[in-house]
N, CA and C of each residue as an Amber inpcrd file, in Angstrom:
protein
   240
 233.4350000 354.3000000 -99.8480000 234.1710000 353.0950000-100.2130000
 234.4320000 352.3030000 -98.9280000 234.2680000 350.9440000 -98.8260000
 234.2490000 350.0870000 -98.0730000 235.3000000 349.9400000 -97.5600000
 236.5400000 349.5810000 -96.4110000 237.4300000 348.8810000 -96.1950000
 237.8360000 347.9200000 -97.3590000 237.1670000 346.8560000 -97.3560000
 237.4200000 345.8740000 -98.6460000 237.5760000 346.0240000 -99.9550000
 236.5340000 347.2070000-100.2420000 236.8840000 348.4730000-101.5290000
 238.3940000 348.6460000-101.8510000 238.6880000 349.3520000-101.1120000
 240.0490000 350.0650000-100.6270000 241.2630000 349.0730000-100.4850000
 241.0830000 348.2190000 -99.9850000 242.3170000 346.9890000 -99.9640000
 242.1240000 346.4980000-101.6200000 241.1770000 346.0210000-101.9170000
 240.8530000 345.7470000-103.1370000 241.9140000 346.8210000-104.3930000
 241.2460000 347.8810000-104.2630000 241.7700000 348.7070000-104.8740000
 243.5280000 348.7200000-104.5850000 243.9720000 348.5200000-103.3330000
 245.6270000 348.5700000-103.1200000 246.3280000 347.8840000-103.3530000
 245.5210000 346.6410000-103.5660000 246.3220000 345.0020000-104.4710000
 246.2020000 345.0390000-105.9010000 245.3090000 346.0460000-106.1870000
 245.2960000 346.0480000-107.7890000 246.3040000 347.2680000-108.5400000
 246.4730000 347.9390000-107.8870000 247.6520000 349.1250000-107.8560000
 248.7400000 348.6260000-107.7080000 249.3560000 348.3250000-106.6490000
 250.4020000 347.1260000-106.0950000 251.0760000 346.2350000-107.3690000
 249.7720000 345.5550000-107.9330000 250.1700000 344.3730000-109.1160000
 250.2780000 345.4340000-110.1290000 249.0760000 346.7240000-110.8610000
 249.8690000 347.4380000-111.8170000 251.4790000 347.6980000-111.8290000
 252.1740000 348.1800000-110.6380000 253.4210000 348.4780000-110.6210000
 254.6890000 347.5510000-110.6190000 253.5200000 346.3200000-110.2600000
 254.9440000 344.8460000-110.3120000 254.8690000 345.0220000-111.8040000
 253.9240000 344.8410000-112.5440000 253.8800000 344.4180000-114.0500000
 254.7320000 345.6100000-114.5090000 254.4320000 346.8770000-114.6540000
 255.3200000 348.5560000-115.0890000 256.8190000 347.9770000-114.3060000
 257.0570000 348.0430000-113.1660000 258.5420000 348.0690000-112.2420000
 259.0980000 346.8750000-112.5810000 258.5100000 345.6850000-113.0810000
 259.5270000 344.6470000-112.9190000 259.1810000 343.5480000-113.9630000
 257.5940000 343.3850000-114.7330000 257.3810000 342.4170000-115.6790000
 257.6050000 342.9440000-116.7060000 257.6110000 344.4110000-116.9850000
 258.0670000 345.1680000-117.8090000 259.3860000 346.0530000-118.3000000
 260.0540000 345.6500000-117.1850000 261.0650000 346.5850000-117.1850000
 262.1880000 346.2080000-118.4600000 262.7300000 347.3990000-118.8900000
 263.7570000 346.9380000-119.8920000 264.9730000 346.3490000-119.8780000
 265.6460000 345.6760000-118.4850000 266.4120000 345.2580000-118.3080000
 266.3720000 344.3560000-116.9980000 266.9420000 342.8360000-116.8050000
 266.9100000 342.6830000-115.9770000 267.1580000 343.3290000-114.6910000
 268.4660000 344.0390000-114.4550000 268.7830000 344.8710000-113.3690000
 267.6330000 345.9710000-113.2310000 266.9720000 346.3880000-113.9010000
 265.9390000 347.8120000-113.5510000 264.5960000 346.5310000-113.0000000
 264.3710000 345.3160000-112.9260000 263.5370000 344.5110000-113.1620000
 263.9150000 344.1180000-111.1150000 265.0850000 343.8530000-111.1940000
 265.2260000 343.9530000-109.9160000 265.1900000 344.5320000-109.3840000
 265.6390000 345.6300000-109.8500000 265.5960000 346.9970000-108.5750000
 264.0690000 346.9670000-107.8980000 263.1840000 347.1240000-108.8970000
 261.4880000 347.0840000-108.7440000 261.4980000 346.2790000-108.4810000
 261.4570000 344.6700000-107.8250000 261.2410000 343.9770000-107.1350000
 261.5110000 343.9930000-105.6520000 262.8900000 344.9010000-105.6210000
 263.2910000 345.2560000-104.0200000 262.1630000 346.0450000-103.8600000
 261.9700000 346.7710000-104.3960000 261.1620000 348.3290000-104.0360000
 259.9070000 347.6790000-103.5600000 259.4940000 346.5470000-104.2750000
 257.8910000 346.3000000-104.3230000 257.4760000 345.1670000-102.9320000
 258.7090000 344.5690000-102.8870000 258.1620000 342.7570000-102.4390000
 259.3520000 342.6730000-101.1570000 258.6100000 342.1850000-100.2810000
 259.2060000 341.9450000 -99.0920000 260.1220000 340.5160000 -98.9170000
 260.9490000 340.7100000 -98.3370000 262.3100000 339.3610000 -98.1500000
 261.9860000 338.3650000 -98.1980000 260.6860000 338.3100000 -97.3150000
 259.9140000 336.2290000 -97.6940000 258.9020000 336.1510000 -98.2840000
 259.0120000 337.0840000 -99.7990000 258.4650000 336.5290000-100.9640000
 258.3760000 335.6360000-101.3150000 257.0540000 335.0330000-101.8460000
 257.0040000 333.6330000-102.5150000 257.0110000 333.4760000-103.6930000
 257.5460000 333.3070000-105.0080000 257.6850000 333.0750000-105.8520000
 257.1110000 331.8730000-106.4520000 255.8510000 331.7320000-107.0790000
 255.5160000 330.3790000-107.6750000 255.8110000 330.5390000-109.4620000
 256.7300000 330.2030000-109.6320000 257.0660000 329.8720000-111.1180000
 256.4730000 329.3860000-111.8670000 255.9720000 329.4560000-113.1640000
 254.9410000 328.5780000-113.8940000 254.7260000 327.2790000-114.0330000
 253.9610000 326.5090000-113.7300000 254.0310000 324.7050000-113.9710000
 254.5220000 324.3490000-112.9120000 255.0670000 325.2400000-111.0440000
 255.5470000 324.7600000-110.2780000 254.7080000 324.1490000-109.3580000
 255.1210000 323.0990000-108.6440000 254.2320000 322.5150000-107.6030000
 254.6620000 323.2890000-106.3980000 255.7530000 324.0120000-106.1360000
 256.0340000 324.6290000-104.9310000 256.9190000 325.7880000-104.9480000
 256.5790000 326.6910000-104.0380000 256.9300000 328.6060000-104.0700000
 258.3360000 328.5340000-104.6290000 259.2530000 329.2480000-104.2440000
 260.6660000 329.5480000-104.1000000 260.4600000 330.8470000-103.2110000
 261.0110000 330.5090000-102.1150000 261.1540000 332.0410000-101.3520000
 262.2410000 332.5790000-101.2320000 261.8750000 333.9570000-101.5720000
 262.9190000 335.1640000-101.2850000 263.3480000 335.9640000-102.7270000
 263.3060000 336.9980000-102.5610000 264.0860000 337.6970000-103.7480000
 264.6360000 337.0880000-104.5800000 265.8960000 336.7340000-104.0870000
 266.9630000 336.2430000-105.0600000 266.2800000 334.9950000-106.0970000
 265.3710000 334.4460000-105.7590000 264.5880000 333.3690000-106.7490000
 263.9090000 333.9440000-107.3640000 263.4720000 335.2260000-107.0370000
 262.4900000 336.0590000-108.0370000 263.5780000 336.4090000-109.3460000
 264.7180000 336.9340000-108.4820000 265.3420000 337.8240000-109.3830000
 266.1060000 337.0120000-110.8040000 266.3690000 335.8860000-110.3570000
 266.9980000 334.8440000-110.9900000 265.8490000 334.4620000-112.4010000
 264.6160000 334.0740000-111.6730000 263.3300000 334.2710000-112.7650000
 263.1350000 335.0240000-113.6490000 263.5240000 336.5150000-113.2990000
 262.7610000 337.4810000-113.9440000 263.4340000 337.7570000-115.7190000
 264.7220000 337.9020000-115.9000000 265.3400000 337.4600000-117.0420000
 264.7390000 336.4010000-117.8670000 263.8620000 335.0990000-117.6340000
 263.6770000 334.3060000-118.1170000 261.8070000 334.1000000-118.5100000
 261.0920000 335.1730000-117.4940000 260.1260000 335.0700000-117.5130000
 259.6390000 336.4100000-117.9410000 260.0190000 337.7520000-118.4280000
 259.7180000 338.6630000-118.6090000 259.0170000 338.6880000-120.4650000
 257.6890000 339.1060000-120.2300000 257.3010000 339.5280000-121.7250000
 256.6380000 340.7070000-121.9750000 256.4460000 340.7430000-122.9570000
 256.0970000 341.8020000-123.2710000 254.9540000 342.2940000-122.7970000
 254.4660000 343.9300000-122.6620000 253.4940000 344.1380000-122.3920000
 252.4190000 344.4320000-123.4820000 250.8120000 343.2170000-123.0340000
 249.9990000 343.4650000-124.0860000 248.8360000 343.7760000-123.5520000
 248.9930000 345.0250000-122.5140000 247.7030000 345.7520000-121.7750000
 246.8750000 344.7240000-120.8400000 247.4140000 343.4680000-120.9870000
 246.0440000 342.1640000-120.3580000 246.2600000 342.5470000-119.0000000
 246.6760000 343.6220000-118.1080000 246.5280000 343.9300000-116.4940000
 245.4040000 344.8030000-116.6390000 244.9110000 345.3040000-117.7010000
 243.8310000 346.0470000-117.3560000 242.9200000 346.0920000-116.9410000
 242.3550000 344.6210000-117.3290000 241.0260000 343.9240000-116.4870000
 241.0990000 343.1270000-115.2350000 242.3370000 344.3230000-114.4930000
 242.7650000 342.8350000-113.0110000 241.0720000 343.0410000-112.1200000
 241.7600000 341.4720000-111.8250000 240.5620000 340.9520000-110.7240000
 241.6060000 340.8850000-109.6300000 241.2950000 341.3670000-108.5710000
 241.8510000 340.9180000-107.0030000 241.1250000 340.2230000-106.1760000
């Protein structure tokens, strides 16, 4: 496996566990917790329909209550 293989493969793992830890989670607060765990302080957050990021956690976390759905397996075919 290639270098690029391998990174490949660690961004697609990475995003399985945002979607399980935090697009999925059953509560906002368990939704955050997995966002600390996952995503570093100057996260960028691009919100749907936005023309520009929001950085940092706390804009994620504020999102995630409002943007969370259900899971319907569509991470299975990630492309990185």
């Amino acid at each position: 496996m290639t270098t690029q293989q391998t990174q490949t493969e660690q961004n697609k793992s990475l995003v399985r566990r945002y979607y399980e830890e935090v697009g999925n989670a059953a509560t906002a607060d368990i939704a955050s917790a997995g966002a600390d765990r996952l995503l570093s302080n100057d996260f960028t957050f691009y919100p749907p329909n936005a023309a520009e990021g929001e950085q940092g956690l706390d804009n994620l976390t504020g999102a995630v209550g409002r943007l969370r759905l259900p899971s319907t397996g569509a991470n299975d075919g990630l492309i990185a």
